[in-house]
N, C-alpha and C positions, 0 to 999 in steps of 0.2 A: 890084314884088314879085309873084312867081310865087301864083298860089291856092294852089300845095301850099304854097309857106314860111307863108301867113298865118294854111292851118289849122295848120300847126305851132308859130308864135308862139301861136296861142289855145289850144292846147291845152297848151302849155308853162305860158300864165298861171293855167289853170285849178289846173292840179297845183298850183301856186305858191298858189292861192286856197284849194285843199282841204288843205294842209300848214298854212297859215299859220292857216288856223279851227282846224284838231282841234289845233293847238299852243295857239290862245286860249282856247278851251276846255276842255283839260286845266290848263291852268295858271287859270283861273278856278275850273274844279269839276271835277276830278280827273278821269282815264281813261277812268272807269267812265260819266260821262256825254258819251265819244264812243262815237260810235252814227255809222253810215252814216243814217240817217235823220236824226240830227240837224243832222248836216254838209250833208246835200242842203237840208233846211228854210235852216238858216243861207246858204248860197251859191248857195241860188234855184237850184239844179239837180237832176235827177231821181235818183234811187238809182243805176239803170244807167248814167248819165254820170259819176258816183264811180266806181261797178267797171267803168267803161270806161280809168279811168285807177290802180285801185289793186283788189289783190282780195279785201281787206279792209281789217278796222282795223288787223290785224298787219304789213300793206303798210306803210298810215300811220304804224304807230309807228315801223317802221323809215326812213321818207322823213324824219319828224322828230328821230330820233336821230343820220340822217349831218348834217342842217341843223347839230345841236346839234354834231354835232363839228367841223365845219369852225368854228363859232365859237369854240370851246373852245380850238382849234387860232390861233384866231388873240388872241386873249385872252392865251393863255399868254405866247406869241411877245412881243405888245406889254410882258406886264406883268416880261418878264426883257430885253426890249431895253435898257432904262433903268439896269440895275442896273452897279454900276461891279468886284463882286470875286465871286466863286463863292457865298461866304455868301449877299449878298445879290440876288443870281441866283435861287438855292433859294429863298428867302424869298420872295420875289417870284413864283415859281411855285406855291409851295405857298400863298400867299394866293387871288392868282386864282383855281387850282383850286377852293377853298372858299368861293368869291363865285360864281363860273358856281356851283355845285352850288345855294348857298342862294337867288340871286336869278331862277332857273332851274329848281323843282324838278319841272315836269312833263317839260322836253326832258331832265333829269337821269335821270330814272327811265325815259324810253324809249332813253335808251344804254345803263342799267347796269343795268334791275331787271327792264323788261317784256320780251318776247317780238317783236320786232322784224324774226326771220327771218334778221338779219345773222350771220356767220362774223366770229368774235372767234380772232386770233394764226392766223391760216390763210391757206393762200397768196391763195385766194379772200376774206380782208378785203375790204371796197369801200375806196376810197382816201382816204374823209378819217377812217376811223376810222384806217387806219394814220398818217396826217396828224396826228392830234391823240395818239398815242403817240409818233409821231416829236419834236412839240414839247416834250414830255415827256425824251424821250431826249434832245434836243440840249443840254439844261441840265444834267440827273444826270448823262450818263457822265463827264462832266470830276470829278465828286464820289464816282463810287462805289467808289474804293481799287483800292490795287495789287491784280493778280490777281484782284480781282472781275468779272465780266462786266456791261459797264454794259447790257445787254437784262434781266439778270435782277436786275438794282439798283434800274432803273428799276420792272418789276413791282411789283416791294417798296415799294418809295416808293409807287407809284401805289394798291398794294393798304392802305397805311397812313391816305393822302391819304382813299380811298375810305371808309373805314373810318370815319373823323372825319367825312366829311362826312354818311352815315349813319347813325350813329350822334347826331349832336349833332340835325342834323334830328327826330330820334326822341324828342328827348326825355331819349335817356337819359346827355345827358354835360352835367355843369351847365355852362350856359354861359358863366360868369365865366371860367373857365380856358382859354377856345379862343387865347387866343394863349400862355399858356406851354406846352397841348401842340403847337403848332404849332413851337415855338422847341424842343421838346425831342425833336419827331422831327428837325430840320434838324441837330440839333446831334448829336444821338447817331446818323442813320444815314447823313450825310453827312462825307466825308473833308474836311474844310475846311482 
């Protein structure tokens, strides 16, 4: 192995070291106690070796929001591989979505709430946010009705999805009812 590949594997790990902290971090004690200081303390490296590889924390949230989608992406995938008819395909999808949100909520809020830096529905997307829409889309468009446009079905869906999942987070949807409204967005916006 060449010196240059091996500073480029070490400096590949470090990123991998500075994502995977300010992600344990935000999800231990929220956003607000990631700090470039605190990350260099935690990962025993200097401040300038953080913005040697990020140029802030708005870098970071956005490194940890594509992490978060490419899983989200793969979650979905897994949780409608299994299902055997479109219902419960959609069911299946829409549950996932709302386990990655709850069991996830800081990599959740740095795809959908924080400041990130990322291009959302534009050509310049990075590719695993369109990756984690796309898993989304390959499940809805078979469900979103004649003449409907399954890109703009899916939105809907996804903006409904969102909706629950922030919303119950918050607080402000009692939470005995999360599976009938889950059953009664499947049921009423999907063409089954």
């Amino acid at each position: 192995m060449s010196v240059q590949e091996r500073k480029e594997r070490e400096r590949a790990s470090r990123e991998r070291l500075i994502v995977a902290t300010a992600r344990e971090l935000a999800e231990q004690q929220g956003w607000d106690a990631v700090t470039t200081r605190r990350l260099a303390e935690r990962i025993e490296y200097s401040q300038p070796v953080l913005y040697s590889h990020f140029r802030g924390k708005r870098e970071i949230i956005g490194a940890v929001a594509l992490e978060g989608a490419a899983e989200m992406a793969v979650a979905l995938r897994a949780a409608t591989a299994a299902a055997s008819d479109p219902r419960s395909r959609v069911t299946a999808l829409a549950r996932a979505y709302l386990d990655f949100a709850e069991r996830n909520p800081a990599v959740y809020d740095a795809m959908f709430s924080l400041d990130g830096g990322l291009a959302f529905a534009r050509e310049d997307t990075p590719e695993p946010l369109k990756d984690a829409f796309a898993a989304l889309l390959e499940c809805l468009a078979e469900v979103a009705g004649e003449g409907v446009h399954p890109g703009l079905f899916t939105e809907t869906f996804w903006a409904s999805l969102h909706g629950l999942a922030t919303l119950t987070r918050a607080g402000r949807l009692p939470p005995g009812d999360a599976e009938q409204r889950l059953e009664l967005l499947v049921d009423r916006l999907a063409v089954l």
